[in-house]
VMD Tcl script that builds the backbone (N, CA, C; Angstrom):
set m [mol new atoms 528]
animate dup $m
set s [atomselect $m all]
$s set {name element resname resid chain x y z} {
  {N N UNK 1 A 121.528 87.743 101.133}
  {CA C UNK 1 A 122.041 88.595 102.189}
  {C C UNK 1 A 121.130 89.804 102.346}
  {N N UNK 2 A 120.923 90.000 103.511}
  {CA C UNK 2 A 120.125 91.174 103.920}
  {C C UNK 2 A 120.476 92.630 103.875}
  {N N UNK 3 A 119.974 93.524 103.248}
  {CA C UNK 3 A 120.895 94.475 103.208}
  {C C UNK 3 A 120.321 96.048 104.201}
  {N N UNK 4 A 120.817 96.655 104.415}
  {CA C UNK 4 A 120.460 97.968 105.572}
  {C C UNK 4 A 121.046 99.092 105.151}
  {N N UNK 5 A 120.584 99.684 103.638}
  {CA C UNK 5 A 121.886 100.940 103.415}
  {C C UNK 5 A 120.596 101.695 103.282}
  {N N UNK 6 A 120.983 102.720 103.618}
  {CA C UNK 6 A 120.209 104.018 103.135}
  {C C UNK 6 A 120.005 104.657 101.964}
  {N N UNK 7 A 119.282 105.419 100.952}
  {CA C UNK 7 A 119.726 105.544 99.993}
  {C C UNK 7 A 120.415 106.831 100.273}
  {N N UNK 8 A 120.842 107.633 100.860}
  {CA C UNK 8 A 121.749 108.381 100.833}
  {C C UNK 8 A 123.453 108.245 100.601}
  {N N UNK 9 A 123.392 106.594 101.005}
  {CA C UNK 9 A 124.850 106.153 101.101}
  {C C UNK 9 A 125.093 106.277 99.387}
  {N N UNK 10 A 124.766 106.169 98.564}
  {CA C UNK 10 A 125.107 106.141 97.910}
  {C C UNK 10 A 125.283 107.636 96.662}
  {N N UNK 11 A 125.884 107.323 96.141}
  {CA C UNK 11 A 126.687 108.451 95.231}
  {C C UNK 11 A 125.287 109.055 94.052}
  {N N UNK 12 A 124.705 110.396 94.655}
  {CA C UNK 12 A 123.158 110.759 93.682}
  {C C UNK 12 A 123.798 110.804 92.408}
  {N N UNK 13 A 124.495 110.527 91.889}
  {CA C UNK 13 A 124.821 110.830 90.227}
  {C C UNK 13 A 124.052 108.857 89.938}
  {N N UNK 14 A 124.283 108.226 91.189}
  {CA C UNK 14 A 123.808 106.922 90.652}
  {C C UNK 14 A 122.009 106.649 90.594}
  {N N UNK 15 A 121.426 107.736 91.628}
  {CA C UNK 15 A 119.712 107.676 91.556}
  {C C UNK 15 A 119.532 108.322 90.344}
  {N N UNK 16 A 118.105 107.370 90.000}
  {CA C UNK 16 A 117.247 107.885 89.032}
  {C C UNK 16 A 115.971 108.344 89.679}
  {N N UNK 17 A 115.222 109.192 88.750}
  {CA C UNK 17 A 114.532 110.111 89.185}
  {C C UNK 17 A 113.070 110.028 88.316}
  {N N UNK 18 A 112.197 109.819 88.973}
  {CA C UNK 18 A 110.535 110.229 88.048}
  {C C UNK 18 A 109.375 110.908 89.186}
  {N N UNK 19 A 109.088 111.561 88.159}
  {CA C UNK 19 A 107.583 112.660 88.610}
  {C C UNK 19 A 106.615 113.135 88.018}
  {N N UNK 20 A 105.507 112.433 88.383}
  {CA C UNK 20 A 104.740 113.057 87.492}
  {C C UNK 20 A 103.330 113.801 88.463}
  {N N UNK 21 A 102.575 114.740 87.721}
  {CA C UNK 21 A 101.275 115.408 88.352}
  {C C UNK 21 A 99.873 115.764 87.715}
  {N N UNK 22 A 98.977 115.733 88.257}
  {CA C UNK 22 A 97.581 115.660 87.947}
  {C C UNK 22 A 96.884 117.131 89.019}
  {N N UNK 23 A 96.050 117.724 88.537}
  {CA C UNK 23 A 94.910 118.250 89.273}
  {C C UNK 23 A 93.592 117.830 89.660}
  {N N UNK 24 A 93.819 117.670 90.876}
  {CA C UNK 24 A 92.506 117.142 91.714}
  {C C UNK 24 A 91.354 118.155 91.900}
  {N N UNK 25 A 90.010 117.839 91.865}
  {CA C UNK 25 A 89.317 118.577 92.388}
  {C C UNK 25 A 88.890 118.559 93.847}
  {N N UNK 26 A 89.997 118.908 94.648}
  {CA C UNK 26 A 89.681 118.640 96.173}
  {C C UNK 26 A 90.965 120.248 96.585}
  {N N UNK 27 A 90.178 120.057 97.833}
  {CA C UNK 27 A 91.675 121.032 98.508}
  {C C UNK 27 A 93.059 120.238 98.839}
  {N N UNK 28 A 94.026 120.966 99.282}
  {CA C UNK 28 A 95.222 120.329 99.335}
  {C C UNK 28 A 94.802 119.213 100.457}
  {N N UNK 29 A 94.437 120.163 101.881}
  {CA C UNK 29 A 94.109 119.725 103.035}
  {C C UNK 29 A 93.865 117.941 102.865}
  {N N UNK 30 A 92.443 117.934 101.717}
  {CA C UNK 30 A 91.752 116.950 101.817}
  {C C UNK 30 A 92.544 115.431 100.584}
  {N N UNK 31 A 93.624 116.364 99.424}
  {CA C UNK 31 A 94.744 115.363 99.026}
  {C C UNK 31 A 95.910 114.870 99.903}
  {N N UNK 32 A 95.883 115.874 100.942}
  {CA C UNK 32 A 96.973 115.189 101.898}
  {C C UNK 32 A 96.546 114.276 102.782}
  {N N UNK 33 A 95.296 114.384 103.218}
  {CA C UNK 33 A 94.800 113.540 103.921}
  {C C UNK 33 A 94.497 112.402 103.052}
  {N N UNK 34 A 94.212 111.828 102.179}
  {CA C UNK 34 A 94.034 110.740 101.251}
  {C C UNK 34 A 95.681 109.671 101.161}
  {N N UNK 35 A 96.527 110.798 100.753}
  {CA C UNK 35 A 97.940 110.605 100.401}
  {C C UNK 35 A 98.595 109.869 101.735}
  {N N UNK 36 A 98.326 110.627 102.884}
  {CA C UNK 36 A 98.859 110.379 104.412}
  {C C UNK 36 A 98.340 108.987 104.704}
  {N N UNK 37 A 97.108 108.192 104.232}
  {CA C UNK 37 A 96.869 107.314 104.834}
  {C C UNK 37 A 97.177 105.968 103.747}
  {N N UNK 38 A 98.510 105.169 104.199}
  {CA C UNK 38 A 99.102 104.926 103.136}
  {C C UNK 38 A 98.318 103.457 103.059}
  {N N UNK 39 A 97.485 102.727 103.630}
  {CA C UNK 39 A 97.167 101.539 103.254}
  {C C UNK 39 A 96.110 102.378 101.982}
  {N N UNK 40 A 95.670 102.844 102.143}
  {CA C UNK 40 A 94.868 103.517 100.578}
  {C C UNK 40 A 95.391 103.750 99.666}
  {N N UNK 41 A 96.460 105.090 100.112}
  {CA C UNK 41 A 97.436 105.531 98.874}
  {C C UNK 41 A 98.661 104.614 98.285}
  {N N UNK 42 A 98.886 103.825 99.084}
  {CA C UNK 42 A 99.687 102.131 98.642}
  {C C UNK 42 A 99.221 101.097 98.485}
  {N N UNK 43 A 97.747 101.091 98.105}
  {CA C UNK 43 A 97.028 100.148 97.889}
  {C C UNK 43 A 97.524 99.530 96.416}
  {N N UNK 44 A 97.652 100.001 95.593}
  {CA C UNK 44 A 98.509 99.088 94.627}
  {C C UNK 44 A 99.244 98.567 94.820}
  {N N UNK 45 A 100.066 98.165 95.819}
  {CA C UNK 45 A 100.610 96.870 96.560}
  {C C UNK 45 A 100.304 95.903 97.093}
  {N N UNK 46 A 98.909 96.484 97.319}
  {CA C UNK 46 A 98.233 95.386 98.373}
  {C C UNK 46 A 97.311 94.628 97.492}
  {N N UNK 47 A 96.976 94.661 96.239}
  {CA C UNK 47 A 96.353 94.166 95.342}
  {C C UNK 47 A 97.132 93.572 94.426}
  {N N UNK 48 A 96.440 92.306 94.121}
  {CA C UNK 48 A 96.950 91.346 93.148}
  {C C UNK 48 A 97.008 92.204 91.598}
  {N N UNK 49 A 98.269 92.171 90.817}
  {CA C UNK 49 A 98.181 93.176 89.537}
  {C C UNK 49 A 99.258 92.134 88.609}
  {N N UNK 50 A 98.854 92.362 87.548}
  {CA C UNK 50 A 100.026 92.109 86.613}
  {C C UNK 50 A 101.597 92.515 86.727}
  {N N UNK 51 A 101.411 93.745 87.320}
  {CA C UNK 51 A 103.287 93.950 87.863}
  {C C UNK 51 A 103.459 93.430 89.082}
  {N N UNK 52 A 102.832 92.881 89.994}
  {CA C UNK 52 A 103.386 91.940 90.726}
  {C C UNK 52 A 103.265 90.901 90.605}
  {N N UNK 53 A 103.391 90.463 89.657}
  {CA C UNK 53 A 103.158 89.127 88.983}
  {C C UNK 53 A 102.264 88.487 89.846}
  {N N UNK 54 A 100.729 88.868 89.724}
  {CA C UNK 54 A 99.857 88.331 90.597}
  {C C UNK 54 A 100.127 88.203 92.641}
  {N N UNK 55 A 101.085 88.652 92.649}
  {CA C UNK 55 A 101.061 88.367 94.199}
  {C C UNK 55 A 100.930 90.050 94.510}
  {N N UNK 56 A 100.556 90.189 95.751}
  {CA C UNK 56 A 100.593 91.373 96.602}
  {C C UNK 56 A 101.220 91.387 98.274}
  {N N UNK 57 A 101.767 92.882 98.374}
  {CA C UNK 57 A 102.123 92.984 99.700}
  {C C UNK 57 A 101.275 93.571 100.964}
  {N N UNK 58 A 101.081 93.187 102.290}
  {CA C UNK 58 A 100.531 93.529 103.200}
  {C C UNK 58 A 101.396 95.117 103.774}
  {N N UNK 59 A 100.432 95.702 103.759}
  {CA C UNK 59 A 101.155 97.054 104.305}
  {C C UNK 59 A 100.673 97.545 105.962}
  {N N UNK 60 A 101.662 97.654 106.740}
  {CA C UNK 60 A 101.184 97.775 108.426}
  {C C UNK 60 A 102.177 99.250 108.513}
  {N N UNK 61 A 102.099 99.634 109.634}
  {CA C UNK 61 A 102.655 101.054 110.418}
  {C C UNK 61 A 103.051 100.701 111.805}
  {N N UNK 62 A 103.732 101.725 112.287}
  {CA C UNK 62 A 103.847 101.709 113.392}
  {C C UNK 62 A 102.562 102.747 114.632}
  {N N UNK 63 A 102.814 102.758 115.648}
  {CA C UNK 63 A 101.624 103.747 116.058}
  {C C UNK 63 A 100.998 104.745 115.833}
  {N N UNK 64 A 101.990 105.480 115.269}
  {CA C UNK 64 A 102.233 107.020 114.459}
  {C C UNK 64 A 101.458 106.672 113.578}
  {N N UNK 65 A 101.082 105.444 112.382}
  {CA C UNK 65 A 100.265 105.290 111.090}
  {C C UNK 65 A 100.756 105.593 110.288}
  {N N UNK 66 A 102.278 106.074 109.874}
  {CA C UNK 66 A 102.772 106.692 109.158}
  {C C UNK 66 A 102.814 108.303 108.607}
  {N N UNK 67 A 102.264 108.521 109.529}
  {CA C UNK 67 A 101.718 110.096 109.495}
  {C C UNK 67 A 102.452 111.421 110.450}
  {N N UNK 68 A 103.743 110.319 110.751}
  {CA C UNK 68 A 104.490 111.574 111.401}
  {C C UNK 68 A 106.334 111.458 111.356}
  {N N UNK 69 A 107.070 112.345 111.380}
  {CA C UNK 69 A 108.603 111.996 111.121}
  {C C UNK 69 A 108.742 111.104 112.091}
  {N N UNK 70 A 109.400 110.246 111.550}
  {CA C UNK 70 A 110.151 109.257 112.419}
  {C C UNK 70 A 109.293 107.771 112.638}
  {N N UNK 71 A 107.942 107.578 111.698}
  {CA C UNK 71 A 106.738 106.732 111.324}
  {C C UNK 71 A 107.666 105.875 110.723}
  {N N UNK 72 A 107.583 104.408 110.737}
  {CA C UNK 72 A 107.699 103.425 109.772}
  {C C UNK 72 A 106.165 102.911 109.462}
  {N N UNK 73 A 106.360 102.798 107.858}
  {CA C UNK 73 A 105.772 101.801 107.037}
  {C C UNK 73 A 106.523 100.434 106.516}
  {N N UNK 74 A 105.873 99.423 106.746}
  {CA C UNK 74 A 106.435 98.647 106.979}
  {C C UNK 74 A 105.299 97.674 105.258}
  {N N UNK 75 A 106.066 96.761 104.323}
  {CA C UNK 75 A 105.472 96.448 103.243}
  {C C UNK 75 A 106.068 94.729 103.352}
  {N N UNK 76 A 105.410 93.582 103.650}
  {CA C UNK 76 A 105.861 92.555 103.829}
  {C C UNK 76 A 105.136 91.588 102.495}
  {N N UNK 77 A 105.629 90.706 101.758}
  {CA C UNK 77 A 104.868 89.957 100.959}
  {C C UNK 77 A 105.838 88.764 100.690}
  {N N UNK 78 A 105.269 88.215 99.168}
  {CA C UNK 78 A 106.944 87.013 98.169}
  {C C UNK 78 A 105.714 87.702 96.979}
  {N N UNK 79 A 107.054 87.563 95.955}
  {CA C UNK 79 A 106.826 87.346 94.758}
  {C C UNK 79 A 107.134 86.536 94.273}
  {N N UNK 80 A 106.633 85.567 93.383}
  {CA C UNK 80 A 107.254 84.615 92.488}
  {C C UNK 80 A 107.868 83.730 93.842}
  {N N UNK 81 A 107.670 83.394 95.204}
  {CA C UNK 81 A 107.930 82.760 95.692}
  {C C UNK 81 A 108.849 83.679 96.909}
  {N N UNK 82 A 109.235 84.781 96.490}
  {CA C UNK 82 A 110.063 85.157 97.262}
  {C C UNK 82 A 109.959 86.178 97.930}
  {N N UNK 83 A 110.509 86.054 99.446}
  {CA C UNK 83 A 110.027 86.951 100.445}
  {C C UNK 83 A 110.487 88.303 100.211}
  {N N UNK 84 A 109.582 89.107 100.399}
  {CA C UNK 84 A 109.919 90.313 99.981}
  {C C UNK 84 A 109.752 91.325 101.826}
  {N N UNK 85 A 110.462 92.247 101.758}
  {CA C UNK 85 A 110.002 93.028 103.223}
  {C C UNK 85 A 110.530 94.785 102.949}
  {N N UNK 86 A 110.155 95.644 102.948}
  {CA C UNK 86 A 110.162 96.478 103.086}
  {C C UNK 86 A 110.029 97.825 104.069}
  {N N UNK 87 A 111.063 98.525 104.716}
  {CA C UNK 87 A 110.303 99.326 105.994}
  {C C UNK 87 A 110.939 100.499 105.715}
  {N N UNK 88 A 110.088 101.219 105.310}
  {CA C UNK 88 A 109.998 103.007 105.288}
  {C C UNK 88 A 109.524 103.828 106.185}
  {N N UNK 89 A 110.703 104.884 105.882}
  {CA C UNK 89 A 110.588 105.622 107.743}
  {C C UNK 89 A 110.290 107.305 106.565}
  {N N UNK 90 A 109.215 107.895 107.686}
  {CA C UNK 90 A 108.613 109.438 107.101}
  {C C UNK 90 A 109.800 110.601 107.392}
  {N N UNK 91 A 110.372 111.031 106.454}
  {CA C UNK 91 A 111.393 112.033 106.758}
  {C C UNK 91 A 110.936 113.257 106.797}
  {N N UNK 92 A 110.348 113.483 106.037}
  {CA C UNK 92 A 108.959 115.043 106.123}
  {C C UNK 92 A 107.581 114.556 105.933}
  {N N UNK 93 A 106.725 115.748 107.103}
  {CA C UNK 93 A 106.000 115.450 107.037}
  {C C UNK 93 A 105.146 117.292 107.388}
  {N N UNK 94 A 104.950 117.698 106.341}
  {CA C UNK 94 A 104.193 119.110 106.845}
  {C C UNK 94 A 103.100 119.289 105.812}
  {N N UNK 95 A 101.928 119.274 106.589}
  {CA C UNK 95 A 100.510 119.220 105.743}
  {C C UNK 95 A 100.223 120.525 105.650}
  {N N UNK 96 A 99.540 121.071 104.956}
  {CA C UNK 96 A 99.045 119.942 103.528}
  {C C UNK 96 A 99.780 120.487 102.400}
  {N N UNK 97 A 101.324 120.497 102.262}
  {CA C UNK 97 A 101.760 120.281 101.135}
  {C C UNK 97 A 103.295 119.428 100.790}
  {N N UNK 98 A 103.802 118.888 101.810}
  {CA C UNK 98 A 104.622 118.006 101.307}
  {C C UNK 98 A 104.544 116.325 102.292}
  {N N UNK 99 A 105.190 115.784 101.965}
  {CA C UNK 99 A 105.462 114.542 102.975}
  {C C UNK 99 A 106.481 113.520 101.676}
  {N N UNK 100 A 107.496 113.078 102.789}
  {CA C UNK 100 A 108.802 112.250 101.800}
  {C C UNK 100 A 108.795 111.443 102.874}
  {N N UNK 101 A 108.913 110.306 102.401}
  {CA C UNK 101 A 109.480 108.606 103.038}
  {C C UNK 101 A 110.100 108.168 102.557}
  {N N UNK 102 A 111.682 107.402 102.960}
  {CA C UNK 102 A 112.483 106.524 102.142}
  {C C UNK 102 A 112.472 104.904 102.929}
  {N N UNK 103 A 113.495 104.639 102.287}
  {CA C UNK 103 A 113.181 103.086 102.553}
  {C C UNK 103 A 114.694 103.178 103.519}
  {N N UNK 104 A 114.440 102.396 104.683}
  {CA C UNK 104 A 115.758 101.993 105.578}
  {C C UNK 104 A 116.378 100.950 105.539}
  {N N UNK 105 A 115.339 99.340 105.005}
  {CA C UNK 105 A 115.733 98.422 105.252}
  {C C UNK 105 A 114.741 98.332 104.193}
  {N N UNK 106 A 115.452 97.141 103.562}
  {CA C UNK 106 A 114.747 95.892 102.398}
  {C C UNK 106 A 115.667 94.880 101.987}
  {N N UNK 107 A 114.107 93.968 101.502}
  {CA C UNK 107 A 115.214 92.395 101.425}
  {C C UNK 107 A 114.354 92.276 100.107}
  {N N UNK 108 A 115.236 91.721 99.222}
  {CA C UNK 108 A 114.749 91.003 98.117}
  {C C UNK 108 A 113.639 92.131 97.194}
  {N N UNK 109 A 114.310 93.198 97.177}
  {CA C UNK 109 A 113.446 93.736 95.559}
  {C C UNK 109 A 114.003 93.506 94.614}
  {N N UNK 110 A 113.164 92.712 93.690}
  {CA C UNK 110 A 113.637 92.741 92.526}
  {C C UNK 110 A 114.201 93.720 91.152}
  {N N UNK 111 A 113.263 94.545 91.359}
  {CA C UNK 111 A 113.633 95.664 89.773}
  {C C UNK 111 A 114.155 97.388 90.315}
  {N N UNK 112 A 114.240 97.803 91.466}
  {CA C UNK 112 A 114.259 98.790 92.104}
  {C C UNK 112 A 114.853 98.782 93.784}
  {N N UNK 113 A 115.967 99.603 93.751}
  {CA C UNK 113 A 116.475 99.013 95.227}
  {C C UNK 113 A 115.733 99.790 96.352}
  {N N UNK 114 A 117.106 100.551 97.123}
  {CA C UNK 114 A 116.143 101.644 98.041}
  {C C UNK 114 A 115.701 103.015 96.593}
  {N N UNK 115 A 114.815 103.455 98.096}
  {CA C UNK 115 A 113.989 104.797 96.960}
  {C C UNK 115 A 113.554 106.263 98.207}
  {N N UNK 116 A 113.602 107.140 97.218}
  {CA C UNK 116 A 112.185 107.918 98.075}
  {C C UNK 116 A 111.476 108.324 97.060}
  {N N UNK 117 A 110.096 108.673 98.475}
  {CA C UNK 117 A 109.020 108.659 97.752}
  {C C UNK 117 A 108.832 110.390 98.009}
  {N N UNK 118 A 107.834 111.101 97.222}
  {CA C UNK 118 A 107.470 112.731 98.174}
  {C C UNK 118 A 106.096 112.646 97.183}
  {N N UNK 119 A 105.257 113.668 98.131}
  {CA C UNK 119 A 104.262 113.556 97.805}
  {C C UNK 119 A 104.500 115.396 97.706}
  {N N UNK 120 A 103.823 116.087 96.635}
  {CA C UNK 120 A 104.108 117.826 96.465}
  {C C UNK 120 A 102.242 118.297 96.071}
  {N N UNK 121 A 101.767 118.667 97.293}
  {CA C UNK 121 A 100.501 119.092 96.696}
  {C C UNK 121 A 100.705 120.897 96.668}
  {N N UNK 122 A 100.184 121.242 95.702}
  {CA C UNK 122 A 100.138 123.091 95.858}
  {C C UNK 122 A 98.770 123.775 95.381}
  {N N UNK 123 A 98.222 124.508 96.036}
  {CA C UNK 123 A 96.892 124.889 95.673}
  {C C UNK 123 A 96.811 125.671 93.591}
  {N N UNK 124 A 95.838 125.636 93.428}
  {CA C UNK 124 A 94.849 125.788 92.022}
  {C C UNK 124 A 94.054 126.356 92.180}
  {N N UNK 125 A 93.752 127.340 92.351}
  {CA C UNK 125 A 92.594 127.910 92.176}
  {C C UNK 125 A 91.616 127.016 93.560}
  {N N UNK 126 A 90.936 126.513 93.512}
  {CA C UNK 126 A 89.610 125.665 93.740}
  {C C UNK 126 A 90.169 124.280 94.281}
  {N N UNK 127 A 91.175 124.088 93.056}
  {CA C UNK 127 A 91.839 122.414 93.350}
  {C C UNK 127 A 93.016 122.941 93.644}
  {N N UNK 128 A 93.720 121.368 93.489}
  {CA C UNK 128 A 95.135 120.940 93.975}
  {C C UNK 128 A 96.361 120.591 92.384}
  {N N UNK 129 A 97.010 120.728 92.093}
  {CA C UNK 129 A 98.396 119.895 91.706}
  {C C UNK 129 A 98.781 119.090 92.918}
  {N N UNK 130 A 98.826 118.045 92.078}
  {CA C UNK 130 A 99.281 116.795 92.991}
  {C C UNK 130 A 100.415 116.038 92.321}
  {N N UNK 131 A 101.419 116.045 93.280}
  {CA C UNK 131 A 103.347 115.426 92.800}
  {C C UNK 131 A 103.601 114.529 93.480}
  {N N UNK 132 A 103.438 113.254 92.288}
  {CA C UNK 132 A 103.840 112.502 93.059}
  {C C UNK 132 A 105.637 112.011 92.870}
  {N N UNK 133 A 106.546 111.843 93.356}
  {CA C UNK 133 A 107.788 111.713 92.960}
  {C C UNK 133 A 108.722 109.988 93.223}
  {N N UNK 134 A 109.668 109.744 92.819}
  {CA C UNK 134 A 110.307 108.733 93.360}
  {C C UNK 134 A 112.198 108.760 93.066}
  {N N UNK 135 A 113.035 108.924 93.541}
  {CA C UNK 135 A 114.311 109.078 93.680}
  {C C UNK 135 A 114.713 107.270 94.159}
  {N N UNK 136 A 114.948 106.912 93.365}
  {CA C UNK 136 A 115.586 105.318 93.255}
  {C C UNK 136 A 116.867 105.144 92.657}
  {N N UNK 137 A 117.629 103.695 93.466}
  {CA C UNK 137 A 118.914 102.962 92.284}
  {C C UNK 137 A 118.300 101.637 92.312}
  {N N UNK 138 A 119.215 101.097 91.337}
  {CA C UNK 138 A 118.913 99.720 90.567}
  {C C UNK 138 A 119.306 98.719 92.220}
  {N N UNK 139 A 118.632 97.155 91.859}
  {CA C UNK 139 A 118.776 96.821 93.291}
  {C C UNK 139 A 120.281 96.190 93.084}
  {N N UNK 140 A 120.642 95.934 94.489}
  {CA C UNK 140 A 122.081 95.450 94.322}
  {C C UNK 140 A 121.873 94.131 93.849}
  {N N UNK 141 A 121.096 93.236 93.925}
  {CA C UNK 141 A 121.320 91.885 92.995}
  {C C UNK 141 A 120.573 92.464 91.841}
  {N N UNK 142 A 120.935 91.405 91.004}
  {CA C UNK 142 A 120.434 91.337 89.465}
  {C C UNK 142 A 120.110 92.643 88.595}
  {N N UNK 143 A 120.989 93.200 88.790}
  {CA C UNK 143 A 120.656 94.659 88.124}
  {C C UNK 143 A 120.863 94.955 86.786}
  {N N UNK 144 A 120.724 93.565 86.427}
  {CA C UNK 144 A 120.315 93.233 84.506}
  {C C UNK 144 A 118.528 93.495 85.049}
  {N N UNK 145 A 117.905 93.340 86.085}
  {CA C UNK 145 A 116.655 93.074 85.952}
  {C C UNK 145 A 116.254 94.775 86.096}
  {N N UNK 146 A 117.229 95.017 86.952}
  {CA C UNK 146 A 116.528 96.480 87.452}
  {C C UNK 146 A 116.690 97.393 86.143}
  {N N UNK 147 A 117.959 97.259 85.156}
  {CA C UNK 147 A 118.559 97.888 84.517}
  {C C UNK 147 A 117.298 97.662 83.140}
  {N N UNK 148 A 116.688 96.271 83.119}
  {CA C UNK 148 A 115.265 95.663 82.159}
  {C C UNK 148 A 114.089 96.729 82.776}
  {N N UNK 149 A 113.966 96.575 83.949}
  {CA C UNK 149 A 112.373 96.808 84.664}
  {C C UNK 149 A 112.180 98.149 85.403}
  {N N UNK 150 A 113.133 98.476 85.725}
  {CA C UNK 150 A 113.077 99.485 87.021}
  {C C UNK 150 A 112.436 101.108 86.725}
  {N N UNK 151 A 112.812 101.709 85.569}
  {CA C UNK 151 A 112.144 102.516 85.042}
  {C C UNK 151 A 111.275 102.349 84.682}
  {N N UNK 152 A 110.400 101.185 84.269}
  {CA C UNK 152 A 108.673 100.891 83.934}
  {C C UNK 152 A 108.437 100.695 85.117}
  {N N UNK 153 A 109.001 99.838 86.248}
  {CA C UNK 153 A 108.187 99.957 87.815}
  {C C UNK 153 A 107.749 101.171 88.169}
  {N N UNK 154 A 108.961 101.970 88.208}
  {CA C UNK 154 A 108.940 103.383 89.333}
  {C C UNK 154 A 107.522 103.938 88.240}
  {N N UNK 155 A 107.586 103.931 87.308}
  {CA C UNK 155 A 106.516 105.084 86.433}
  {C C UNK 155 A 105.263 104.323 87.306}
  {N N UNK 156 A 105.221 102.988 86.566}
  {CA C UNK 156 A 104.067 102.286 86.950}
  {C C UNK 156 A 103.270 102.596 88.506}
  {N N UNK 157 A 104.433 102.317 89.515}
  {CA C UNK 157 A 104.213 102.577 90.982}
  {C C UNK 157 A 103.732 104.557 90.994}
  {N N UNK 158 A 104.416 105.040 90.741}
  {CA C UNK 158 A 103.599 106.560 90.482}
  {C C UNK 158 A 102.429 106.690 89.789}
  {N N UNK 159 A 102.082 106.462 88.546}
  {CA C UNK 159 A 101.070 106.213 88.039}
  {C C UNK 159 A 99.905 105.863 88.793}
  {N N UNK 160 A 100.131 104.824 89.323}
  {CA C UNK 160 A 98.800 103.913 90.387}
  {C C UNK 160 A 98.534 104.592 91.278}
  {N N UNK 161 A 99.468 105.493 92.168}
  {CA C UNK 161 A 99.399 106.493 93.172}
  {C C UNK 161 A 98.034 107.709 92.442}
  {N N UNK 162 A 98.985 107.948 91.378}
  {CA C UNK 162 A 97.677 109.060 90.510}
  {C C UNK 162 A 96.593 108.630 90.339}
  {N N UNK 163 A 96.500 107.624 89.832}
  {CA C UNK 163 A 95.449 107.183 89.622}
  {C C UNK 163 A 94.612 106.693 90.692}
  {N N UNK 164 A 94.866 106.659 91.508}
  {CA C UNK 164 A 94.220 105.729 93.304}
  {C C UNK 164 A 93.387 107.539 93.164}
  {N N UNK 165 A 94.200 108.508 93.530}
  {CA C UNK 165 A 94.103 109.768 93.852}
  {C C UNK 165 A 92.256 109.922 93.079}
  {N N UNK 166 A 93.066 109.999 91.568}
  {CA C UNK 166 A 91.958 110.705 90.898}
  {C C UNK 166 A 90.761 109.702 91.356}
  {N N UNK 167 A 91.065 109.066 91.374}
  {CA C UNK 167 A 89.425 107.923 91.200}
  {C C UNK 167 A 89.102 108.168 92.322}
  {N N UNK 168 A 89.311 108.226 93.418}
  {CA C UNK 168 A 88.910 108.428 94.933}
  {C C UNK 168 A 88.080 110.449 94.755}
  {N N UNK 169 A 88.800 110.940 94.595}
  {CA C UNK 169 A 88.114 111.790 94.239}
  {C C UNK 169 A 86.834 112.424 93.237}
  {N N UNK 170 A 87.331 111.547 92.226}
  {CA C UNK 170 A 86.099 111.810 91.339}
  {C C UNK 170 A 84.688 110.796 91.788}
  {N N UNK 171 A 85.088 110.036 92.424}
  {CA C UNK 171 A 84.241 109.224 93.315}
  {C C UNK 171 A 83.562 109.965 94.358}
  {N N UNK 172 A 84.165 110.462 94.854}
  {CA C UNK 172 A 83.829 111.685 96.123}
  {C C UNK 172 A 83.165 112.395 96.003}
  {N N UNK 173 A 83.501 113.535 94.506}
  {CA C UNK 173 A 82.697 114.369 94.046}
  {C C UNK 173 A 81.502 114.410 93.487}
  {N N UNK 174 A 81.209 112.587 92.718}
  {CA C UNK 174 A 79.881 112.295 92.097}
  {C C UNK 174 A 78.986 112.117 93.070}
  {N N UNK 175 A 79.610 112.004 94.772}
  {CA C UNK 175 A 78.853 111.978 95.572}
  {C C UNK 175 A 77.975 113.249 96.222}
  {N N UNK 176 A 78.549 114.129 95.911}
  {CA C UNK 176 A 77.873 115.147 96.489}
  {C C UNK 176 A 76.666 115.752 95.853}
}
mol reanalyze $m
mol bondsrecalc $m
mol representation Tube
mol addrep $m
């Protein structure tokens, strides 16, 4: 069954919560712009990995690109055989220091239901602090799996975000 809840519908004593942050050597300006363009900054979806058990999802937008309130991102794939679809709509969006997307509609996640995401950059001196966040519940099926997996996903899925970040940058910088 297809499901269409928001994560607001539900009762926040039931979301779980992770965040973690790194300092970039870039300006905010130029982490928000990295962050904003989500086939990059969600590219750990789109690549074959051990947490997706070898499969990956195609990530598209609407005209907006995801880069403005009221943007869907849209995340279509299967895992393990099974169709997966995802479409996240931008609820904030003010550069260069925040931007939050949640999920409106999804079918078939396995370890993590709806979520949001926020991205918190704040200047450093020179660089940036960069936050990346995620506000999730367990999915409504099998939530022996979510209740197994879902806290190593969400870290994992943040993590890769950081890490996309730093490497793009330190890449950047060996260039100059």
């Amino acid at each position: 069954m297809e499901r269409n809840k928001c994560y607001h519908e539900y009762n926040e004593l039931m979301m779980k919560h992770y965040h973690k942050s790194i300092i970039l050597l870039a300006t905010p300006d130029q982490v928000f712009d990295y962050a904003d363009d989500h086939t990059r900054f969600s590219s750990h979806m789109s690549s074959s990995s051990w947490m997706m058990m070898g499969s990956k999802m195609h990530i598209s937008t609407d005209s907006k690109l995801g880069k403005e309130v009221g943007s869907h991102i849209l995340l279509e794939g299967s895992i393990l055989g099974i169709p997966m679809f995802v479409d996240e709509v931008v609820t904030e969006h003010k550069k260069p220091s925040v931007k939050t997307w949640k999920t409106v509609k999804v079918r078939n996640l396995l370890v993590i239901g709806d979520y949001v995401m926020k991205i918190e950059i704040f200047p450093q001196a020179k660089n940036s602090l960069f936050r990346v966040s995620i506000d999730y519940v367990m999915p409504d099926k099998n939530r022996w799996l979510g209740l197994l997996l879902g806290d190593w996903y969400a870290k994992w899925c943040v993590q890769q975000m950081l890490d996309g970040a730093k490497k793009y940058f330190q890449m950047k910088n060996l260039r100059r």
